[in-house]
N, C-alpha and C positions, 0 to 999 in steps of 0.2 A: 580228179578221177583218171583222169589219161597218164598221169607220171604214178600212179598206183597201177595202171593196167599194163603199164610200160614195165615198170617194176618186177611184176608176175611176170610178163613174157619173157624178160630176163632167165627171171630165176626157175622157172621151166626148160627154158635154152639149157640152161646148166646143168640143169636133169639128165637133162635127154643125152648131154655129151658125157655124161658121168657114167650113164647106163651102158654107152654105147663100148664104155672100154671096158665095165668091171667082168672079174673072169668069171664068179659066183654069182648070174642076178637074185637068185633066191635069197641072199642075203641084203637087198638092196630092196627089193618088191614090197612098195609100199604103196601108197592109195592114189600117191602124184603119178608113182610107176605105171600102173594099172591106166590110170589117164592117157599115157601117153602111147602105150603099148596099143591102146584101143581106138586113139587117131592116126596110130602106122597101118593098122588093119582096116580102116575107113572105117569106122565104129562112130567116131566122135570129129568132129572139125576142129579145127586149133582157138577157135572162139569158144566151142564146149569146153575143152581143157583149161582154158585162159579162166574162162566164168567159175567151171566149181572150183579150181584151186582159190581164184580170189572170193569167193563165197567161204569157202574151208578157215582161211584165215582172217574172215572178217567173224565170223557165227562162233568159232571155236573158243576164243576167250569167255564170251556172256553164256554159252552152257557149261563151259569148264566151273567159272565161278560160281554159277548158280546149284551145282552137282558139288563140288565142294563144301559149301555152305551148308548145306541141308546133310551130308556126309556129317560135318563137326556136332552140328546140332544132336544128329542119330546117335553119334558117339557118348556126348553132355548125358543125354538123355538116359543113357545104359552105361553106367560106372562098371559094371563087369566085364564088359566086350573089350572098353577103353584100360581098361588095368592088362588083359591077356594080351591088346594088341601093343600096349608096351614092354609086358616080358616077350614075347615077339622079336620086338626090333631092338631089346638089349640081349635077345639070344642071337639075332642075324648079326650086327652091327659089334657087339665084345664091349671092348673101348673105347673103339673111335667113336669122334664124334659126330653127329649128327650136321649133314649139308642139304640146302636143301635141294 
């Protein structure tokens, strides 16, 4: 638990020096950003930032795959939607091949 919370505070530190140089943050403003921007303002403590980034990526894989899952299933389930969604991605994608 402490070399994972060690980990985040790292990789937060690196945020935070990353933001501090880029010249466009609008392209960088993302949910860690927003975190950190709101414990410069006294919003959040550096233990609130520490907690939901390490929440974010503990929680994020078991709803990603569970929303997945049930995504493919919906698909199975409906052979029209699945036939359009891959003239789709063979009208985006041409030739190449598919990564994932």
């Amino acid at each position: 638990s402490k070399d994972l919370k060690g980990a985040m505070e790292i990789l937060i530190e690196q945020k935070r020096q990353k933001l501090s140089t880029v010249e466009k943050l609008d392209e960088h403003m993302d949910f860690a950003s927003q975190l950190i921007f709101a414990q410069n303002r006294g919003d959040l403590t550096a233990e609130n930032v520490n907690q939901c980034v390490l929440e974010m990526m503990i929680a994020a894989p078991d709803t990603l795959s569970v929303t997945l899952f049930f995504m493919l299933i919906l698909i199975a389930e409906h052979p029209t939607v699945e036939e359009e969604m891959m003239r789709e991605i063979e009208t985006v994608m041409g030739k190449q091949e598919l990564q994932s």
